[in-house]
N, C-alpha and C positions, 0 to 999 in steps of 0.2 A: 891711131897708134896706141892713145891708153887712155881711158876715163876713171872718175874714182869716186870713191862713196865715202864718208864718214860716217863711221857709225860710234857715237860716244869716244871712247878712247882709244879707238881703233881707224884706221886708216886701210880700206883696200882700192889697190890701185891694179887694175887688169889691163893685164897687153895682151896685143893680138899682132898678128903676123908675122913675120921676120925680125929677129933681133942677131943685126950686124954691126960691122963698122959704116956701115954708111945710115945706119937708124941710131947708133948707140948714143952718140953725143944729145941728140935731140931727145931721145928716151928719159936720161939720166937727168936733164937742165930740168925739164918739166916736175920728174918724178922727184927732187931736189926744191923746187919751188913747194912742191904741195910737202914735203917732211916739213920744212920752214915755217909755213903757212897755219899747217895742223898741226901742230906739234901733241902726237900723242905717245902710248905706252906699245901701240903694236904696230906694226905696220905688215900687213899683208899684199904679196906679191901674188895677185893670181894671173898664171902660165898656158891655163886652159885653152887658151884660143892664139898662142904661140907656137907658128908651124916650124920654126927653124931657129937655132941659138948658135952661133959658134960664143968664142972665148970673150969678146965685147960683152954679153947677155950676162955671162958668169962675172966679168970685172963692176959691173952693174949693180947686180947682189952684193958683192959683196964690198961693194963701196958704199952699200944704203945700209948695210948691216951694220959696217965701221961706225957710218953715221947715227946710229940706232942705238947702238950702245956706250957712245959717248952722251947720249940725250938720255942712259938709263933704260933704256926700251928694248923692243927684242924685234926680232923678222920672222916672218913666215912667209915659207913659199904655196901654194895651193894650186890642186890641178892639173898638176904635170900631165901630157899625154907620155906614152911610153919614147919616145926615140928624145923628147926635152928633158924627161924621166932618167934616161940611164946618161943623159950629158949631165946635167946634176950631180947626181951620185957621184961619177967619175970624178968630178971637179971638188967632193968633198963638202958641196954646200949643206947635205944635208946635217954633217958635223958640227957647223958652223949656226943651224936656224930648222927652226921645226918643218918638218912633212905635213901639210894638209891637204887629205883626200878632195 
């Protein structure tokens, strides 16, 4: 469901598959362990290999983002394919945490 890399003060954590209500709760605890765990300045979301998101994916975001910049730190999402791409947009995250290709 997600693996992650630290790289210095950056944190990327990539998902893959579905992101629903019936994956979001387990997404979120894990991806919540490792902010705690790493505590760094970035955190990267990469979406690359996320074939569906409804609104769970998005409350997700932007519950790590909350948490991001209470720690001082910032989000970023990476990756996006076009149909997780314009659920994004829609939702306003990109207003909220940087675009990366």
């Amino acid at each position: 469901m997600l693996t992650h890399m630290r790289q210095g003060k950056r944190l990327v954590i990539k998902l893959q598959g579905e992101i629903d209500h019936h994956t979001a709760a387990a997404i979120r605890d894990e991806m919540d362990t490792l902010i705690w765990r790493y505590p760094v300045e970035t955190l990267i979301v990469d979406v690359g290999n996320v074939t569906f998101m409804d609104s769970s994916g998005i409350g997700i975001l932007i519950g790590r983002y909350r948490i991001m910049s209470r720690m001082g730190g910032t989000l970023r999402v990476r990756g996006a394919r076009d149909q997780v791409d314009r659920i994004l947009e829609f939702a306003g995250i990109y207003k909220i945490c940087q675009k990366e290709a």
